[in-house]
C-alpha positions in Angstrom: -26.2 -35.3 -16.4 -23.6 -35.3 -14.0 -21.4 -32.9 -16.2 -24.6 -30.3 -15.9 -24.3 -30.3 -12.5 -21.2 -29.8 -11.8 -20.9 -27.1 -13.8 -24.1 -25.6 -12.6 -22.5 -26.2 -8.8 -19.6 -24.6 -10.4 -21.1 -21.7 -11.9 -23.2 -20.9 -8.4 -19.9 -21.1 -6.4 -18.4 -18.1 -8.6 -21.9 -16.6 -8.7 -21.9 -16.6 -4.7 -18.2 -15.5 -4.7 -18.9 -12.5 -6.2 -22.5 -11.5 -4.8 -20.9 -11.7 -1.2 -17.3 -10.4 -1.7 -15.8 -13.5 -0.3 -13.7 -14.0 -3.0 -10.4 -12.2 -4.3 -9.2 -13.0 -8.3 -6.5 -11.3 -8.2 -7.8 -7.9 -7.3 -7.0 -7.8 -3.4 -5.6 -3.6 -2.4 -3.1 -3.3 0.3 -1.3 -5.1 2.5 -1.5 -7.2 5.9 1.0 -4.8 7.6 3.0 -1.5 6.7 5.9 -3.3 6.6 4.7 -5.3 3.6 3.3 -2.0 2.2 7.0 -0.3 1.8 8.4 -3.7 0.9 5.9 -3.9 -2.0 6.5 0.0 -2.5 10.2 -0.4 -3.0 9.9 -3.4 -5.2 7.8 -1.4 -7.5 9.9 1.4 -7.6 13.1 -1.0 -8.3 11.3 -2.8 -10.9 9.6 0.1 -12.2 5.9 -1.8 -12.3 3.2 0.8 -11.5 0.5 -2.1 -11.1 2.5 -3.1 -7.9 2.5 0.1 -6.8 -1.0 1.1 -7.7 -2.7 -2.2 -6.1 -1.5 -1.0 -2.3 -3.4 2.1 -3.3 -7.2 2.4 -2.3 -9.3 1.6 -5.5 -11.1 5.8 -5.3 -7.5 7.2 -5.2 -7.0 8.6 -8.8 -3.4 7.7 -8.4 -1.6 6.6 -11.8 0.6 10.5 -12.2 1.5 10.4 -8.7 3.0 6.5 -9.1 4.5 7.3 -12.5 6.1 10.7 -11.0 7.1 8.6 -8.0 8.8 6.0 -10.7 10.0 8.8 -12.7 12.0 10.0 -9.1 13.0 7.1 -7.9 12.6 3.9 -10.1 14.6 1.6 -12.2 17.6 1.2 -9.1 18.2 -1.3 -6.6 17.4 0.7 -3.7 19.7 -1.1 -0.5 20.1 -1.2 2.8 16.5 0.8 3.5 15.4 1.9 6.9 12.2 2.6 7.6 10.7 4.6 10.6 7.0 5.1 11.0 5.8 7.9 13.0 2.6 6.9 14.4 -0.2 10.3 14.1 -3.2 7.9 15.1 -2.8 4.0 15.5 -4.7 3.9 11.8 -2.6 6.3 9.9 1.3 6.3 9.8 3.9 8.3 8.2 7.1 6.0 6.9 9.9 7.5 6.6 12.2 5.5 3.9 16.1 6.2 3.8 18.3 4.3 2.0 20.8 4.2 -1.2 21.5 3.3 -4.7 23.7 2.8 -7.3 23.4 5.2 -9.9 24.8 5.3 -13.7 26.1 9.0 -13.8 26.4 9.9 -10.1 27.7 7.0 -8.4 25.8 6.4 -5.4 22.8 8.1 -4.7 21.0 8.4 -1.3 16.8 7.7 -1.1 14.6 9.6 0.6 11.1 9.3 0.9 8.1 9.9 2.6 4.9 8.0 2.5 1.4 7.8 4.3 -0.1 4.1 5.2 -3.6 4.1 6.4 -5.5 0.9 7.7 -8.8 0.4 6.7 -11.4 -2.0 8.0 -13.8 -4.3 6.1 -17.2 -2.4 6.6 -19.3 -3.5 3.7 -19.4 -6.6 1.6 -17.3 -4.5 -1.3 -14.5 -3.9 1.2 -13.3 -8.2 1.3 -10.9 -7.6 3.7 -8.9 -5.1 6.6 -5.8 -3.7 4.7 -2.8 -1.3 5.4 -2.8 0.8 2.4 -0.5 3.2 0.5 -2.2 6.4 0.1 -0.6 8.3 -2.6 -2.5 10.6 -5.3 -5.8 12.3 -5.1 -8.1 10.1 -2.7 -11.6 10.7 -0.3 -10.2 9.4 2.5 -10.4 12.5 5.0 -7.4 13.4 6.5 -6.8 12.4 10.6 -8.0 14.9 13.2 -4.2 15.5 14.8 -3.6 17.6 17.8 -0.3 18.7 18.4 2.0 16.2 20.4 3.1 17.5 24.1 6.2 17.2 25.0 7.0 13.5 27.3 9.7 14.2 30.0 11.7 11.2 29.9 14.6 11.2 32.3 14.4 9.0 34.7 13.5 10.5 38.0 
């Protein structure tokens, strides 16, 4: 009897998990910040693992032949001594610019250059679990920022 109920407990604790989105198994997008995004980005590229890559990714990107193009570039190398510098075009939506270098087999060493877009996204419904930073690379419906030029910011000191 008591083994019954435990496993009924059990089962309505997984059931309740995954009617109200309050659990992650393994299948949690993004990233708490953008930092953790291009570390995450970089570590896939070095280790040539496209799930890495592809779980910053929002799940309706179709986004497998822009990571394996992106590995195909770039992946396989210990990329050091990164630098990263995010322009901000709204406080949701950056641009990162990556620099950095690598060793390479035939050309000795190599500089990195890349360019990425990290978006944050809210939780808004039960499927969303939880407020990300994602890496948005591939083909996505996530419309792009409304952006007005930038005016120009006098800053000498007067």
């Amino acid at each position: 009897m008591i083994k019954n109920s435990a496993n009924a407990i059990l089962f309505l604790g997984f059931s309740l998990c995954a009617v109200l989105g309050g659990c992650n198994f393994g299948s949690v997008r993004g990233a708490d910040t953008p930092e953790r995004v291009v570390e995450q980005y970089i570590l896939g590229l070095e280790q040539q693992k496209e799930n890495v890559i592809l779980q910053l990714i929002p799940k309706e990107y179709v986004a497998e032949q822009a990571v394996e193009d992106k590995i195909a570039q770039f992946g396989g190398h210990e990329i050091e001594e990164y630098s990263v510098v995010y322009n901000e075009v709204k406080p949701v939506f950056l641009i990162a610019n990556i620099k950095g270098r690598y060793v390479s087999n035939d050309q000795g060493l190599e500089n990195f250059e890349d360019e990425v877009t990290i978006v944050y996204r809210g939780a808004g419904t039960l499927l969303s679990k939880k407020a990300n930073w994602y890496l948005l690379l591939g083909d996505g419906q996530v419309p792009n920022p409304d952006v007005s030029p930038a005016e120009p910011q006098d800053t000498l000191p007067k």
